[in-house]
N, C-alpha and C positions, 0 to 999 in steps of 0.2 A: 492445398494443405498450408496454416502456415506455421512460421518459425518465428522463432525468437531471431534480430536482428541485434548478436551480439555486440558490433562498434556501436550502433547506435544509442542502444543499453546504457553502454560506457559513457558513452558522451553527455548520457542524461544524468548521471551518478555523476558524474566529474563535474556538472551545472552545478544540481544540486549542492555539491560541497563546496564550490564557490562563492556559491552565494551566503553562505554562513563567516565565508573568508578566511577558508582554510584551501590549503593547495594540496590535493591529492599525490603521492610519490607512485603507487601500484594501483590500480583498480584488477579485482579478481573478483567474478561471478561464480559464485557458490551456492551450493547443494547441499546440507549435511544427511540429507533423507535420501536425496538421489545419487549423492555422490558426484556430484560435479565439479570441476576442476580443486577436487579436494588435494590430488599429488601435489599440483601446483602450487597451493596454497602452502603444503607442509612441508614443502622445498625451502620457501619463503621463511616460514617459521625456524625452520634448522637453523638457517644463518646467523639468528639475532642472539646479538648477543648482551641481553638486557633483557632485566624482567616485560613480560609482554600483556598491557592493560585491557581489555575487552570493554570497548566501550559502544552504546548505538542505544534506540530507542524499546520503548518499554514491547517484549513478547513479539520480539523480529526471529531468536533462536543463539542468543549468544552462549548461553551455557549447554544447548543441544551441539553447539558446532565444539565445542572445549570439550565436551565426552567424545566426541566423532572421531577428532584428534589425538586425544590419548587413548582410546582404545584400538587404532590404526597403529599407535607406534607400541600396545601393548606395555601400557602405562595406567592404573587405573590407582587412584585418590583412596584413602581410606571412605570418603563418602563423596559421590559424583553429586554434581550440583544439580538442583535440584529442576524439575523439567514440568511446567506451569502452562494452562491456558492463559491464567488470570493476571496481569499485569503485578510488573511490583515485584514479584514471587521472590526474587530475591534479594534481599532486603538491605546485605553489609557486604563492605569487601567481601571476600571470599577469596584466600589466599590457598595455589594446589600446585605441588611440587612438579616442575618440567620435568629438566635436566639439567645437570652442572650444577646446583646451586643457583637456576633458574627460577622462578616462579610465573603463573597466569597468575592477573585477578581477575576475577568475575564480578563487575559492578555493578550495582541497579541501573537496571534501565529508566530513564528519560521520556516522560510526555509530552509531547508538541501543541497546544492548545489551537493551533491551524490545522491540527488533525481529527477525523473524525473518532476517531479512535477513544480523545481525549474525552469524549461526552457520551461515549457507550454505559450503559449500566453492565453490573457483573455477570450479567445475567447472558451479555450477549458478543461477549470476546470470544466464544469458538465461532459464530456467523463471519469473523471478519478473518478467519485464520485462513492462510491456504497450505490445504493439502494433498492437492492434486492440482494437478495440470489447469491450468482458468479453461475452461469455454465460454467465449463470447457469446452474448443473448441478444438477437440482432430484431429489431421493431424496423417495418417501414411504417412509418407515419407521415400522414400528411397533416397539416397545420391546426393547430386546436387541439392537439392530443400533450398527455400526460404520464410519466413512466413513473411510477412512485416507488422507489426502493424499497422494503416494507420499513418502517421505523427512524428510516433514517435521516433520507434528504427525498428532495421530488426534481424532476427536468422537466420543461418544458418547451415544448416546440409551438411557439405564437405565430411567428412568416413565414411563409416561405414554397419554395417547392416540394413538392413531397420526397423524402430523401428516409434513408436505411443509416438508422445507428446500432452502432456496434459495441454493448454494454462488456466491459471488461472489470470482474470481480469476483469477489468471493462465489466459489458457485452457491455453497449454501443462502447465500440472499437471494428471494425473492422478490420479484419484480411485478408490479400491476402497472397494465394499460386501461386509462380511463380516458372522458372527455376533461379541458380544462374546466367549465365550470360545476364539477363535480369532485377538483380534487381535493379541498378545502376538506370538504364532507369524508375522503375517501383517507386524509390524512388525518382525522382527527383519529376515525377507529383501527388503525396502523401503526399509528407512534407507540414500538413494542420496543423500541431496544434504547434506547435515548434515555440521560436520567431526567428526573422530574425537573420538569418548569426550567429548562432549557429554550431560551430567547432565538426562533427562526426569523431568517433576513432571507432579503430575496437580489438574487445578483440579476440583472440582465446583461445580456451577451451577443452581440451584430458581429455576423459575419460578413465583413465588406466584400471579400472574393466570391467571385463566381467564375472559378475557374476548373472546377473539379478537384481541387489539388486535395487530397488526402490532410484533416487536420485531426486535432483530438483538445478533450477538453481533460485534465492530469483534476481529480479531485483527491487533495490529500487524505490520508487514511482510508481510500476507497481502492482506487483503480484509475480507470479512465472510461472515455465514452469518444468513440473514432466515429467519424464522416468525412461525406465532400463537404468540397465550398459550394453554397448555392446562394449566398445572399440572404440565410436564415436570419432572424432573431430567435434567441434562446433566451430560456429562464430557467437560473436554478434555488431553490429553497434549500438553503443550507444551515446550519448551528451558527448562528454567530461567531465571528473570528474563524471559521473554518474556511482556508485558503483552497483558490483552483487556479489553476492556469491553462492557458491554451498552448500543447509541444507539435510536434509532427509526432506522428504515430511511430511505436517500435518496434510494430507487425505489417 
């Protein structure tokens, strides 16, 4: 069975905001659906003593988490903010009474143009939402095969030993297994969720170890994609400016 590898989590969240050059003071893993480590969080919140800003990127859940809160503490807004698939959804500040002479603002969310997110059309922001638990979509492939997200990007596997990846995302995306030289063809009548005339690049990717060691490939606004090391090269077709990275896995 597996689990979430809570420190690890952490450790990636706390990269994460480093790397923008900010210094993290708490990290808390939260739930507003399932309710996790929600107490914790509105311990946290009691304390402060200053209007408190809600800020993070566009349709993560900031205005689901600020009703989750006040209707926990039995606080509810003349009009609760308002609760969107579609990015943006909220437009202005949005100022809504705490406590004390408190206030939340709820501020528009933030696009990342390194994210996949950033080149969805409207059409297809619930594919990328998650609302349930991930199951991983695991392909053994051996060399010469093709996983094509439907719409969105494509991976492929060019060297290597035949080795088990383990696709971690939205469950609603669908996934096609082809040969590589069929996938040009197989992406042309698939780019379903992408806007028009979006410029695809193609990253190549050597894995020097061959040591078995558990890695993963982080594609922003997606998930990730976990294996061993075997001395593969990889290839992935992604939206221009859309960033990945290679983490240690956090399952």
């Amino acid at each position: 069975m597996q689990y979430i590898a809570f420190n690890k989590l952490k450790d990636w969240v706390r990269k994460q905001i480093t790397l923008i050059g900010l210094e993290p003071i708490v990290i808390i893993l939260i739930s507003s659906t399932k309710n996790y480590f929600i107490d914790e969080f509105v311990e946290l919140l009691t304390k402060q003593q200053t209007d408190i800003y809600w800020i993070g990127k566009t349709n993560v859940g900031k205005s689901s988490l600020i009703n989750k809160v006040l209707s926990l503490q039995q606080q509810f807004p003349r009009k609760l903010s308002l609760i969107s698939y579609f990015p943006n959804t909220t437009m202005n500040l949005i100022a809504i009474a705490y406590r004390d002479y408190l206030y939340f603002y709820d501020t528009p969310g933030f696009a990342n143009s390194n994210e996949l997110n950033y080149y969805l059309n409207n059409n297809a922001y619930r594919n990328l939402n998650f609302e349930s638990k991930i199951k991983s979509k695991t392909y053994q492939l051996e060399y010469g095969k093709t996983i094509t997200i439907v719409g969105l990007f494509q991976f492929s596997f060019i060297e290597g030993l035949a080795t088990s990846f383990h696709f971690y995302g939205s469950n609603k995306l669908v996934l096609h297994r082809s040969k590589i030289e069929n996938c040009s063809r197989i992406w042309k009548q698939q780019i379903l969720l992408l806007k028009p005339n979006i410029k695809m690049v193609e990253h190549q990717i050597k894995i020097s170890k061959n040591n078995e060691e558990k890695i993963g490939i982080q594609i922003y606004g997606y998930g990730w994609i976990s294996f061993k090391a075997r001395k593969q090269q990889l290839r992935l077709l992604l939206p221009e400016n859309c960033d990945y990275q290679i983490i240690k896995p956090i399952l």
